[in-house]
VOPAGU-2260 file (C-alpha; in pm, 1 decimal, decimal comma):
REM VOPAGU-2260
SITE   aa  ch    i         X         Y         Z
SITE  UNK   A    0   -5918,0  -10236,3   13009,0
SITE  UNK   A    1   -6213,0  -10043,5   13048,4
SITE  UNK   A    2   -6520,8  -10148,8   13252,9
SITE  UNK   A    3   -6693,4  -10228,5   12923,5
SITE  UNK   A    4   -6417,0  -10365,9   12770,8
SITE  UNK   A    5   -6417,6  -10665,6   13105,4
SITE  UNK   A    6   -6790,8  -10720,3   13110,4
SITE  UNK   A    7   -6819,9  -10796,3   12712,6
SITE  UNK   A    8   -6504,1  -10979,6   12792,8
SITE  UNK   A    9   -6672,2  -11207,2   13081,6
SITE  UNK   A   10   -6953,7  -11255,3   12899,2
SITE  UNK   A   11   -6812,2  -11408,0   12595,7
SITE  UNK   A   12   -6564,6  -11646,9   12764,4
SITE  UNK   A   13   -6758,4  -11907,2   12795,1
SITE  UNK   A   14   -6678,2  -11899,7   12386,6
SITE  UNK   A   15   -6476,7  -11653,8   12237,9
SITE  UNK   A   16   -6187,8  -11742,0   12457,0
SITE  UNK   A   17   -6171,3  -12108,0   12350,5
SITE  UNK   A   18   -5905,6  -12049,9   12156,9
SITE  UNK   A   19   -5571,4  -12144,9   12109,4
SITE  UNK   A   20   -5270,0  -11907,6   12139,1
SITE  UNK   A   21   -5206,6  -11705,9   11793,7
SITE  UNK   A   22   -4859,8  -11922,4   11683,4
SITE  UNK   A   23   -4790,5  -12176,0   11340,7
SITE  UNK   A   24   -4805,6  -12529,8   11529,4
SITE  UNK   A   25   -4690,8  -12842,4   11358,5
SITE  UNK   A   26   -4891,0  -13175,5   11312,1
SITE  UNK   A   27   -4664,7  -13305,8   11589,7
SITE  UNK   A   28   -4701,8  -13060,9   11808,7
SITE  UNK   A   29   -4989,1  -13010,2   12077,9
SITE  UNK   A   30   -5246,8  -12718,7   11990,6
SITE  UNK   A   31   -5234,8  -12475,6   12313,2
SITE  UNK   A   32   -5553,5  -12374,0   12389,4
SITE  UNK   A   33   -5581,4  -12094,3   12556,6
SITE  UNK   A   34   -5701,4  -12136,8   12918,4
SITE  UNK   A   35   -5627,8  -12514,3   12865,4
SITE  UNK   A   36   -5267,5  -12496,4   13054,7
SITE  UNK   A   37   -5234,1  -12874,5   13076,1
SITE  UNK   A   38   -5284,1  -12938,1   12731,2
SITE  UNK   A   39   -5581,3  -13236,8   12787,5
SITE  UNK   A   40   -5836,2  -13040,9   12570,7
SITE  UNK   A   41   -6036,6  -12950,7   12835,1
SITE  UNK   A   42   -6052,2  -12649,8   13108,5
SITE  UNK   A   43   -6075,9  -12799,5   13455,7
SITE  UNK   A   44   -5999,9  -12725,3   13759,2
SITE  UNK   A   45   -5662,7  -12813,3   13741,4
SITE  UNK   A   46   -5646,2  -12574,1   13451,4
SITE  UNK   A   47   -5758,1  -12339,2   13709,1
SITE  UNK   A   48   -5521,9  -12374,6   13924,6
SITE  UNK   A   49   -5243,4  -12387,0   13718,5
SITE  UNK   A   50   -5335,2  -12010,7   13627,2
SITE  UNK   A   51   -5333,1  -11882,2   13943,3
SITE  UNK   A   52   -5023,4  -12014,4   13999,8
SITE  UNK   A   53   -4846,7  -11885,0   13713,6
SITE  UNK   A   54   -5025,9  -11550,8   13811,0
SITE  UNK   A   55   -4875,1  -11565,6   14187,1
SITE  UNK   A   56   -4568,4  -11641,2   14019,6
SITE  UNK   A   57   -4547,3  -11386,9   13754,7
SITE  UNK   A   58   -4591,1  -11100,3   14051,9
SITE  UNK   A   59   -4211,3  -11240,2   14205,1
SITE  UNK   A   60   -3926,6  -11019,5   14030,6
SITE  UNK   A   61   -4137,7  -10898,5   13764,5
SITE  UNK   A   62   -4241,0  -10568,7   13845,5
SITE  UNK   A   63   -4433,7  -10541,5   13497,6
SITE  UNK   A   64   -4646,0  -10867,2   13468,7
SITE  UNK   A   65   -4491,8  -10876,3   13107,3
SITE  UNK   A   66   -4610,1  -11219,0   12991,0
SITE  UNK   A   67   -4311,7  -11464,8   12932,2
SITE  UNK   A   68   -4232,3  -11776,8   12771,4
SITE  UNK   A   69   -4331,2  -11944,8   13057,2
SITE  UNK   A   70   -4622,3  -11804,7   13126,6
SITE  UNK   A   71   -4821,2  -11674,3   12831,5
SITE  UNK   A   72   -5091,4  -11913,1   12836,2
SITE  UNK   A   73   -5205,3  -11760,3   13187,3
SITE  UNK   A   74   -5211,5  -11400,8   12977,9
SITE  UNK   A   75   -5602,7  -11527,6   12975,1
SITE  UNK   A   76   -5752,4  -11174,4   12780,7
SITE  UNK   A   77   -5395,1  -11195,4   12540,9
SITE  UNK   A   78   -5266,7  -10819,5   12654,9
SITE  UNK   A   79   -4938,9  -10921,2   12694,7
SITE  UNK   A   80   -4980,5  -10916,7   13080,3
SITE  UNK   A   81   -5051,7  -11190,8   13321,8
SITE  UNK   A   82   -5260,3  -10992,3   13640,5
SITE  UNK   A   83   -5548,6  -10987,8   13840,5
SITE  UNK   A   84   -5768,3  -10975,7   13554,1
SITE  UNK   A   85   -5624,8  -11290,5   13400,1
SITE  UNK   A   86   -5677,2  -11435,6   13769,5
SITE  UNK   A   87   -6068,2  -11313,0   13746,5
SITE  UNK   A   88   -6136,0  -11461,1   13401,3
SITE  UNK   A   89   -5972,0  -11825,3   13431,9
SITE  UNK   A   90   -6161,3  -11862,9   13760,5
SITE  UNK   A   91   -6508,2  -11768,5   13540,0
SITE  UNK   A   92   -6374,1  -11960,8   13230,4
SITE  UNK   A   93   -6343,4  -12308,0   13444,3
SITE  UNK   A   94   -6723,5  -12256,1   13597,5
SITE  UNK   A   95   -6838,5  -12126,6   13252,8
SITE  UNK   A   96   -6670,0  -12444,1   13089,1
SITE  UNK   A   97   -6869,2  -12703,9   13337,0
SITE  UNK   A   98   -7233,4  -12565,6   13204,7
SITE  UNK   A   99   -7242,1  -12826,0   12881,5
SITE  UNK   A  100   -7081,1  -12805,5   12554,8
SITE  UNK   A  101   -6933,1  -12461,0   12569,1
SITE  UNK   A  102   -6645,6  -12334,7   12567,7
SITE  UNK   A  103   -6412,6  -12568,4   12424,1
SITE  UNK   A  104   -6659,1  -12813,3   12244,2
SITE  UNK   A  105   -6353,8  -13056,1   12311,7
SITE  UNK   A  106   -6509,1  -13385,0   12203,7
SITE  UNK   A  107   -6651,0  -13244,3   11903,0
SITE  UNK   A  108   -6396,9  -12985,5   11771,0
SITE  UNK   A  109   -6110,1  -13243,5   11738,4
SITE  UNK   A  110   -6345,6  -13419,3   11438,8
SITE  UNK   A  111   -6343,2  -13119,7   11274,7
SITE  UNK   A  112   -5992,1  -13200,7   11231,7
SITE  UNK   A  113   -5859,1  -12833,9   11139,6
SITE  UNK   A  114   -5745,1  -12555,5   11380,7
SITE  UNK   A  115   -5447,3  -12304,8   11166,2
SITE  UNK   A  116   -5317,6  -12022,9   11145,8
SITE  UNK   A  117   -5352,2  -11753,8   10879,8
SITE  UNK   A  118   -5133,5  -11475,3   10819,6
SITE  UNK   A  119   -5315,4  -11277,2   10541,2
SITE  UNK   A  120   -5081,0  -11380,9   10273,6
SITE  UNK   A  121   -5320,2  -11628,9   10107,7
SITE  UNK   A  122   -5564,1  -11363,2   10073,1
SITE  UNK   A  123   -5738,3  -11317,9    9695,3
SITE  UNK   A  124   -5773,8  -10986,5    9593,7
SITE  UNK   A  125   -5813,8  -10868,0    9228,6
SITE  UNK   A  126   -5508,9  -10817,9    9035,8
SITE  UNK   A  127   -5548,2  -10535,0    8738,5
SITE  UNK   A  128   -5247,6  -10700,2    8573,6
SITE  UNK   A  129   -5365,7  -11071,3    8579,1
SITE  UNK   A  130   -5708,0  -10983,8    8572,4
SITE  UNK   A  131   -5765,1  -11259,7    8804,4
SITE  UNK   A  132   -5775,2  -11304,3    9192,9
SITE  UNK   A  133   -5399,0  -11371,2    9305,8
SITE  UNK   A  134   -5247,0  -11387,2    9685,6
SITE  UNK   A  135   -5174,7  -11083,0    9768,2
SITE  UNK   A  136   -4821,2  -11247,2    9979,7
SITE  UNK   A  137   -4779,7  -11004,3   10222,1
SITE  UNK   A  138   -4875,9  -11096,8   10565,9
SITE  UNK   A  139   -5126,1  -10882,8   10723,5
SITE  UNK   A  140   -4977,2  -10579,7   11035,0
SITE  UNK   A  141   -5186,6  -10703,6   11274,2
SITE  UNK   A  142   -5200,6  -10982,7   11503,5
SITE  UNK   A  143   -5348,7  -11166,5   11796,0
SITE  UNK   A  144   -5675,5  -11246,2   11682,1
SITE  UNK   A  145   -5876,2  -11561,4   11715,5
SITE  UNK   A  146   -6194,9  -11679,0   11496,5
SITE  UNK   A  147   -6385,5  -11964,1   11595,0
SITE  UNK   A  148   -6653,7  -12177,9   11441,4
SITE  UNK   A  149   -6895,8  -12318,7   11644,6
SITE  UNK   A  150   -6965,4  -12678,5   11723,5
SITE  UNK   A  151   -7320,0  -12834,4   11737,6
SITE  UNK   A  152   -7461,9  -13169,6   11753,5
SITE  UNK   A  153   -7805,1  -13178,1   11596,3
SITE  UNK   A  154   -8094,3  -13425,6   11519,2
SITE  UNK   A  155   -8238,1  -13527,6   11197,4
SITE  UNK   A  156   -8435,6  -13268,2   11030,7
SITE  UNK   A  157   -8316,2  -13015,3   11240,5
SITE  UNK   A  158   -8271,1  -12630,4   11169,1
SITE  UNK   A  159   -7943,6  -12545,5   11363,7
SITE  UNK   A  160   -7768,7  -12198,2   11406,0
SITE  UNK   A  161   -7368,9  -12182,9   11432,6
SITE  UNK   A  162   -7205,2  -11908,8   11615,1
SITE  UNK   A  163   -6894,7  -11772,3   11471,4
SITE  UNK   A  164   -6636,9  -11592,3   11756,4
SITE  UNK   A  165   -6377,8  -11357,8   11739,3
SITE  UNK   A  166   -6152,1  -11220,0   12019,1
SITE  UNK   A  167   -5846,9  -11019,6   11963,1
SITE  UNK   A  168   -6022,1  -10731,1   11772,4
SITE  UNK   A  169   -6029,0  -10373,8   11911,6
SITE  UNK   A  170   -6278,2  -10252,2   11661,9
SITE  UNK   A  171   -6403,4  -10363,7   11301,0
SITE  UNK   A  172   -6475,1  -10187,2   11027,3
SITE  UNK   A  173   -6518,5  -10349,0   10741,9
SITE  UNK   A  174   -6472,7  -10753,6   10717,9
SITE  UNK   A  175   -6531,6  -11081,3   10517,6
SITE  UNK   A  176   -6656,2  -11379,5   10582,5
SITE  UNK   A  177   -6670,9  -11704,2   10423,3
SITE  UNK   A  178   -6795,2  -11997,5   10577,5
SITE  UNK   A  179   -6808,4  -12274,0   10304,3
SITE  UNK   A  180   -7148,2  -12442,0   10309,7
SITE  UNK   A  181   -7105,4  -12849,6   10389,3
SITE  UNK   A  182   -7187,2  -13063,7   10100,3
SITE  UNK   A  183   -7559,1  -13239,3   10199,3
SITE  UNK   A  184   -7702,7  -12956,2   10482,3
SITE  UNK   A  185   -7904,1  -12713,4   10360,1
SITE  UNK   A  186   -7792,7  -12343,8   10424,7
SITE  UNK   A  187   -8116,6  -12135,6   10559,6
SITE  UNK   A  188   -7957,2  -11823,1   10647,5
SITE  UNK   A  189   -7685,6  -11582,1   10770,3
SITE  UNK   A  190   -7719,3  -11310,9   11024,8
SITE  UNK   A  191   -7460,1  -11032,8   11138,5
SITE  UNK   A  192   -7413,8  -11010,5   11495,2
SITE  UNK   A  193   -7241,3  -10685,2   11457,6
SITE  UNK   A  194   -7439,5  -10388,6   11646,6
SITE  UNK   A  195   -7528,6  -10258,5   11368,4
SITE  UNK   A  196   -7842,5  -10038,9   11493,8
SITE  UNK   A  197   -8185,4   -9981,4   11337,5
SITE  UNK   A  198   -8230,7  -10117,0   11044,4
SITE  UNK   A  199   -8303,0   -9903,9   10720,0
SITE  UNK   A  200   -8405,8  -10145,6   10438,4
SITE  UNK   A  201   -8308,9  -10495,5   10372,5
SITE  UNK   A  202   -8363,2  -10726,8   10065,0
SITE  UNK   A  203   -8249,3  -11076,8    9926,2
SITE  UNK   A  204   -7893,8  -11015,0    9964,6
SITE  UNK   A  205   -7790,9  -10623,6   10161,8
SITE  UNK   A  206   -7937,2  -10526,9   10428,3
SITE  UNK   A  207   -7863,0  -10139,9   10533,9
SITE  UNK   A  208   -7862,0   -9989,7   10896,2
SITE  UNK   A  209   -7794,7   -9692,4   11089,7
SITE  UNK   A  210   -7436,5   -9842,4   11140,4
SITE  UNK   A  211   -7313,3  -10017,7   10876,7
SITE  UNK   A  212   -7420,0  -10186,8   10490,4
SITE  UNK   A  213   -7430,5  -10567,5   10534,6
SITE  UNK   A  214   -7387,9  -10810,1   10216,3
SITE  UNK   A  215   -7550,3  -11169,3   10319,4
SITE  UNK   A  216   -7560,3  -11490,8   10027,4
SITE  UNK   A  217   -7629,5  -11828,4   10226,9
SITE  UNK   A  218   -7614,4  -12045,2    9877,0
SITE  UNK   A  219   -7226,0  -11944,6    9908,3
SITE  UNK   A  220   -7183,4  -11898,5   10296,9
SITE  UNK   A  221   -7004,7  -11548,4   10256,6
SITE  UNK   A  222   -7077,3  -11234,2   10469,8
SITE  UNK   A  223   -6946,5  -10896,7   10378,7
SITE  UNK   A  224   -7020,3  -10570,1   10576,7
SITE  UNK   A  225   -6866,4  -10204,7   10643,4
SITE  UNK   A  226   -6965,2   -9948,5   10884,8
SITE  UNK   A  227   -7069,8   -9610,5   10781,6
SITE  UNK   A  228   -6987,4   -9418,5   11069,8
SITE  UNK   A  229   -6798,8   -9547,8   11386,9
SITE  UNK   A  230   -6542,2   -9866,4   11393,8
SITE  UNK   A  231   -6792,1  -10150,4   11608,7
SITE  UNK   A  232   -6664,5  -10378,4   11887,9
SITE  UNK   A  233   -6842,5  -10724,7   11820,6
SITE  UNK   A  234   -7074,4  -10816,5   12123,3
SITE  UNK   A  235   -7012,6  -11122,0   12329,6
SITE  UNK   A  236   -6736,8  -11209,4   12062,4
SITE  UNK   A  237   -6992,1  -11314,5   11778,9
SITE  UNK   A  238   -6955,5  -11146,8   11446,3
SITE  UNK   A  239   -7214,1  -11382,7   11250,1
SITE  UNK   A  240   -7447,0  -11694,5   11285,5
SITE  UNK   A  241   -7516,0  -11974,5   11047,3
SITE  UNK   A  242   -7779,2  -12149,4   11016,7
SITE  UNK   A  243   -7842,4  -12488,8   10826,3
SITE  UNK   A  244   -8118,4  -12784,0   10841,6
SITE  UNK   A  245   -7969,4  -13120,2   10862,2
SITE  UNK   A  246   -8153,0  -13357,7   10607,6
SITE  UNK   A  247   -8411,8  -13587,1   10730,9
SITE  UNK   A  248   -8242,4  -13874,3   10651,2
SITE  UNK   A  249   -7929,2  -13828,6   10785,1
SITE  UNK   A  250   -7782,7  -14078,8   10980,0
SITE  UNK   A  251   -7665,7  -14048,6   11368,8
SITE  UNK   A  252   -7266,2  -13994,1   11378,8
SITE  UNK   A  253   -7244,4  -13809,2   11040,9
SITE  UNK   A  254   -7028,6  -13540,0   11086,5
SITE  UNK   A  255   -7048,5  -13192,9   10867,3
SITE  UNK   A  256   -6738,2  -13009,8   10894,8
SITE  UNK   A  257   -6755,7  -12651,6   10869,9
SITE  UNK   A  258   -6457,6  -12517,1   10710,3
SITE  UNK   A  259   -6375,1  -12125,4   10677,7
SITE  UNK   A  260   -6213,4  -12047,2   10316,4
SITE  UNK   A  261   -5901,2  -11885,3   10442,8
SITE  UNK   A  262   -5822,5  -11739,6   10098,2
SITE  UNK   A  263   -6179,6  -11570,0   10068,3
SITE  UNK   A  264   -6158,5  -11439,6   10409,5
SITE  UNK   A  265   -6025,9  -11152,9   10610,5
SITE  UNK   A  266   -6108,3  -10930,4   10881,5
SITE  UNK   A  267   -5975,6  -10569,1   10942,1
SITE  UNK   A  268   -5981,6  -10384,4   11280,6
SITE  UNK   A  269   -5906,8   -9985,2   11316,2
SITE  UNK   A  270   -6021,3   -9705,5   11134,0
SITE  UNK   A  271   -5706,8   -9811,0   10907,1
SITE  UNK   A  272   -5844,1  -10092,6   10729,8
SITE  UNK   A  273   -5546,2  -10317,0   10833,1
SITE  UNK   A  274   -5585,0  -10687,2   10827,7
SITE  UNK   A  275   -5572,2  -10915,4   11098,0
SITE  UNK   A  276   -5383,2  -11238,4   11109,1
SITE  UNK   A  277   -5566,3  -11495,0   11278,3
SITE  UNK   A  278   -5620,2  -11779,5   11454,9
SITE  UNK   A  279   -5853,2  -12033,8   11308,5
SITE  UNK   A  280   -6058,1  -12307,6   11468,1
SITE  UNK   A  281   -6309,3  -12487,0   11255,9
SITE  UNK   A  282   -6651,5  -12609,6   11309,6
SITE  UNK   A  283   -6865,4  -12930,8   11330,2
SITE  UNK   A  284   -7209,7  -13044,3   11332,4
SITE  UNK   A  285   -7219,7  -13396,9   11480,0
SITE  UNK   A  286   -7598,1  -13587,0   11408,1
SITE  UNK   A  287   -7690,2  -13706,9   11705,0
């Protein structure tokens, strides 16, 4: 891991990170955030702690750090190693996870009520013979990725922006997004974090750069964009933001789930154009 690679890394734990690790879990089982070793929802201290441990231990008769079993949830940037780095980025995750509702969002993401896991096999894509959008039932090559909806609380007449994270990516060339608009909040606008560069002309809906060709439709809540040139890393983890208004009359404690449509969606990495499977943790604006 590059020196590039660690800083955009650092920088985007106190978000991109807050995610669990990248297996199917049952209703009865507890979702494993990662950094969250003690399973309470929230990165403490303890959670800490329990890292460095697990890195100590990892060092005693195993000469490559190869993440086990028993200790992949200390594997903290998901290489398939538990080191020194994984030691670093806990110990920033805990003090990054003390500074408000970031990273986990822990009171607020469990009323969203939906983290999954998505293997590409739901995916629509146009079928010449049905003339219709089918699955396409083959899980996607790669894995190990993690996209993550923000969570917000907002007031009243508000005009919020929701980040969307992924981690797990190597590069990205051409992706979809579709983040389904919540029935009563008013969807203002959609913006691709992507570096993209200078911008060349934009209108209503595609907005062309030096970079890449971005497709944008709020109404809808879908994002579409491919790079021209060069695969792009997304910066601090964010690959779009959402914004909505929350209506004036809303009341304090409605929530507004914000739901990704799975079957609408996928991401590719590599100059390949092969699909990620992911894992997914939904969003939610609480009024306050």
């Amino acid at each position: 891991m590059n020196l590039k690679k660690i800083t955009a890394f650092l920088s985007a734990a106190a978000a991109a990170l807050a995610m669990m690790q990248a297996l199917p879990a049952s209703a009865q089982e507890p979702f494993r955030l990662t950094g969250d070793l003690d399973y309470d929802y929230l990165v403490t201290a303890n959670d800490a702690q329990l890292a460095l441990n697990l890195y100590a231990e990892s060092l005693v008769g195993n000469q490559t750090n190869t993440a086990t079993d028993d200790n992949y949830q200390a594997d903290i940037d998901m290489d398939g190693i538990v080191d020194v780095m994984d030691a670093q980025n806990i110990l920033n995750y805990f003090c990054l996870s003390m500074l408000g509702e970031q990273p986990l969002w822990a009171d607020l993401r469990e009323l969203s009520d939906y983290i999954s896991y998505h293997d590409g096999s739901e995916y629509l894509q146009y079928s010449l013979e049905e003339h219709d959008f089918v699955p396409q039932n083959e899980p996607f090559p790669n894995n190990g990725m993690y996209l993550e909806v923000g969570c917000r609380t907002a007031a009243p007449g508000e005009t919020i922006t929701i980040p969307v994270y992924a981690s797990g990516l190597t590069t990205v060339t051409s992706a979809k997004l579709f983040l389904d608009p919540p029935e009563g909040l008013e969807p203002v606008s959609i913006s691709c974090a992507l570096p993209l560069g200078e911008i060349k002309e934009k209108d209503d809906r595609v907005l062309t750069a030096e970079n890449g060709l971005v497709y944008l439709y709020p109404p809808v809540g879908s994002m579409f964009w491919v790079t021209i040139d060069e695969p792009l890393l997304p910066e601090n983890g964010i690959i779009a933001e959402y914004t909505y208004t929350v209506p004036e009359d809303a009341k304090p404690g409605t929530i507004y789930p914000l739901h990704v449509n799975a079957p609408k969606t996928t991401l590719f990495g590599g100059e390949n154009h092969n699909g990620y499977q992911y894992t997914l943790l939904d969003g939610v604006i609480v009024v306050q």
